[in-house]
Every structure is written in structure tokens, then in C-alpha cells.
SELUMLUM-896775 format. One record per atom (N, C-alpha, C, O, CB): x, y, z. Coordinates in steps of 0.001 Angstrom, whole numbers, plus 500000, padded with zeros to 6 digits. Glycine has a CB too. Example, Ala and Ser with C-alpha at 12.3 -4.5 7.8 and 13.67 -1.06 7.14 Angstrom:
SELUMLUM-896775
513190494310507800/512300495500507800/513200496700507800/514236496681508465/511308495527509046/512850497750507080/513670498940507140/512900500030507870/513409501138508039/514084499402505725/
END
This chain:
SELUMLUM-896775
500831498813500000/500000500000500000/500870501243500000/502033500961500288/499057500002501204/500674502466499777/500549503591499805/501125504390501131/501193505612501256/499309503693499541/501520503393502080/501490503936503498/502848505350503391/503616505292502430/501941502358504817/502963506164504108/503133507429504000/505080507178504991/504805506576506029/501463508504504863/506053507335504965/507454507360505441/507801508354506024/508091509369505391/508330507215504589/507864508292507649/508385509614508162/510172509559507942/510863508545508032/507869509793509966/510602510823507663/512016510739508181/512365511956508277/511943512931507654/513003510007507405/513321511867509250/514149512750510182/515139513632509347/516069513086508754/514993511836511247/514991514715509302/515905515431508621/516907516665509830/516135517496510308/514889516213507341/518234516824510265/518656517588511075/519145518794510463/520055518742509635/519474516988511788/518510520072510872/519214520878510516/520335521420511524/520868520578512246/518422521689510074/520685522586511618/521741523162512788/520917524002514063/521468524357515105/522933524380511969/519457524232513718/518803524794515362/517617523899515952/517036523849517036/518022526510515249/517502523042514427/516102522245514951/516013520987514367/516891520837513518/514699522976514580/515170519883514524/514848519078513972/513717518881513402/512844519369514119/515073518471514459/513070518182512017/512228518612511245/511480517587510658/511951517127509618/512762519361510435/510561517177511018/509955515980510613/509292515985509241/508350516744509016/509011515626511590/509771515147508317/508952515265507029/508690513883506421/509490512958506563/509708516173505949/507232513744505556/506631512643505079/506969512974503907/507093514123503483/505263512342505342/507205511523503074/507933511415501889/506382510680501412/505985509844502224/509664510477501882/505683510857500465/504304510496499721/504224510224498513/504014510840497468/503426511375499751/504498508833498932/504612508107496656/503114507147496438/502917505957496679/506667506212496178/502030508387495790/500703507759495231/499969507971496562/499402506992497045/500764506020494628/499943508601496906/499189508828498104/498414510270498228/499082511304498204/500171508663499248/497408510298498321/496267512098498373/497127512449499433/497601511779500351/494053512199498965/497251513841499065/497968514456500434/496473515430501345/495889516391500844/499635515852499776/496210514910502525/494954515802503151/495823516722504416/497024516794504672/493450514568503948/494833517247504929/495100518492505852/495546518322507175/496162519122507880/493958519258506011/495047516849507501/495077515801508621/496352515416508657/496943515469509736/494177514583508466/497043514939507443/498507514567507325/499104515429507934/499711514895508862/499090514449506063/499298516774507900/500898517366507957/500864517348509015/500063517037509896/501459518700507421/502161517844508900/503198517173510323/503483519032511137/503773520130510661/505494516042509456/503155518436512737/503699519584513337/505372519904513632/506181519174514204/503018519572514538/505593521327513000/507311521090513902/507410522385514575/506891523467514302/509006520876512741/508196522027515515/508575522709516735/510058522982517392/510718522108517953/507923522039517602/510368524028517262/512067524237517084/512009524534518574/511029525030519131/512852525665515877/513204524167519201/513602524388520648/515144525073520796/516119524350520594/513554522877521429/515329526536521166/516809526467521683/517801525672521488/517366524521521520/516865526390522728/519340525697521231/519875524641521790/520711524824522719/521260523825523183/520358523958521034/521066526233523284/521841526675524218/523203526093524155/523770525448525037/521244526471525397/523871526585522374/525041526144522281/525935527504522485/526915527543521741/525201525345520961/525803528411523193/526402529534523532/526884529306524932/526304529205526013/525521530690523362/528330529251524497/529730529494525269/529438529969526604/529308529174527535/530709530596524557/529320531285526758/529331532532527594/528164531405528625/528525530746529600/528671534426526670/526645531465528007/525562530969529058/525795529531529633/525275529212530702/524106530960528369/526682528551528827/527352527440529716/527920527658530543/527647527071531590/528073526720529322/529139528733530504/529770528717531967/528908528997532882/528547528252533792/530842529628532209/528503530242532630/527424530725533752/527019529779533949/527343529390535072/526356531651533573/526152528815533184/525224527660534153/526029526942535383/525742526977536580/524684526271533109/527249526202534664/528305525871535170/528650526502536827/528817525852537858/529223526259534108/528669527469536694/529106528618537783/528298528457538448/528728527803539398/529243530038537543/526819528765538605/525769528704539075/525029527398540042/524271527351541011/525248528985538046/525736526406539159/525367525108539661/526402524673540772/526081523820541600/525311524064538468/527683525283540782/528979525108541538/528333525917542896/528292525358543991/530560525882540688/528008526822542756/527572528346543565/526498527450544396/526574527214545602/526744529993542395/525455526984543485/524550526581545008/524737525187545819/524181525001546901/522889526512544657/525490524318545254/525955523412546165/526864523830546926/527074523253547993/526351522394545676/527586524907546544/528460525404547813/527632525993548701/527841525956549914/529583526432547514/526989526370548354/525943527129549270/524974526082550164/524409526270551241/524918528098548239/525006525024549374/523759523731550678/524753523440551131/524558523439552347/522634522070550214/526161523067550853/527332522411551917/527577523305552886/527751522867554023/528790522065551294/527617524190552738/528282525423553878/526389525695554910/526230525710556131/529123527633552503/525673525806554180/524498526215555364/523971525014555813/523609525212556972/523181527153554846/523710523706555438/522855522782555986/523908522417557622/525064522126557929/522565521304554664/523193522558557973/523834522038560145/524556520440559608/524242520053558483/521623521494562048/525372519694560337/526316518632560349/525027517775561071/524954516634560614/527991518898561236/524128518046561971/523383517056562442/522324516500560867/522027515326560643/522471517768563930/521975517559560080/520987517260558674/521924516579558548/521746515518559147/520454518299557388/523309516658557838/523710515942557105/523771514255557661/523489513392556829/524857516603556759/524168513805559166/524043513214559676/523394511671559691/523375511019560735/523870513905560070/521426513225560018/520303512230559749/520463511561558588/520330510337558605/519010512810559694/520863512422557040/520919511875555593/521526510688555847/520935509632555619/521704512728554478/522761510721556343/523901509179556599/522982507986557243/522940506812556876/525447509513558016/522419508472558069/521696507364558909/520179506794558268/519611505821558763/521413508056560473/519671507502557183/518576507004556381/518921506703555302/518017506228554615/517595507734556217/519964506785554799/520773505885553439/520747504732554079/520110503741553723/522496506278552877/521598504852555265/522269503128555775/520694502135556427/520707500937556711/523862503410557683/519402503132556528/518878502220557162/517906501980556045/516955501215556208/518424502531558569/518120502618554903/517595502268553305/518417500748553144/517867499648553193/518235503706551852/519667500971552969/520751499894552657/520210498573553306/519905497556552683/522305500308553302/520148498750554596/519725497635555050/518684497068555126/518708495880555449/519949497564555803/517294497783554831/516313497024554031/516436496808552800/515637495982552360/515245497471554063/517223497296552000/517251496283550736/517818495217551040/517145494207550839/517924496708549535/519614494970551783/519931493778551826/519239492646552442/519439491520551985/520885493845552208/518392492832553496/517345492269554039/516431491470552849/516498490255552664/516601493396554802/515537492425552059/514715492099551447/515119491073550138/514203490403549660/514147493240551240/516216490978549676/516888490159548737/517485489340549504/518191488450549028/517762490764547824/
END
């Protein structure tokens, strides 16, 4: 039959879906939606992210109290040991 072939075509900001149609009515229902997204291949706004992401884990290590961190240690290990339990 007639059935209709999607394929993938890449350009450099987006990707682009197109039907290839050999003997086939083309209707209104067919076409295809496309939708371009960013790709945030700019230099400058990576570091920053970079930076940013460094910045607030320094920031939960330095403010969370040593007892939080603590409790965290002691509900991993008592995670741990119901799994080894349960297997």
C-alpha cells in the first residue's frame, strides 16, 4: 500500500519531521507539526550555568547544620539495610 514514510531530517537549530508520499492524496490531517527548541550552544551561558550550579551546592554544603547531614547518613544506611534484608 501507499502507506506514508516519516524521516528525520537535522538541521543546525532544529529538527524537522517530514513525510515522503509516493501515490498517496495528500489531506490536511497529514501534515506534520514542527517545533524548534533552543539549543543553548552559547559558550558565555554554559559557563554561567556551570558557575551557578557550583555556587549553590556550595551554598547547601556550607548552610545545611552537620546534624541534617548526619540524619541523611543514617537514612541511606537504614535504606541499605532494608534492601539487603529484602533480597
Amino acid at each position: 500500500m501507499g502507506i506514508p514514510r516519516i524521516t528525520h531530517i537535522m538541521l543546525t537549530s532544529c529538527h524537522i519531521l517530514v513525510r515522503e508520499v509516493v501515490a498517496v492524496s495528500w489531506r490536511r490531517e497529514d501534515e506534520v507539526r514542527v517545533q524548534c527548541y533552543p539549543s543553548g550552544r552559547s559558550i558565555l551561558f554554559r559557563i554561567a550555568g556551570y558557575v551557578l550550579i557550583g555556587a549553590g551546592v556550595l551554598v547547601i554544603l556550607l548552610c545545611v547544620p552537620c546534624w541534617a547531614w548526619l540524619a541523611l547518613v543514617g537514612a541511606a544506611l537504614i535504606l541499605l539495610g532494608l534492601l539487603l534484608i529484602r533480597k
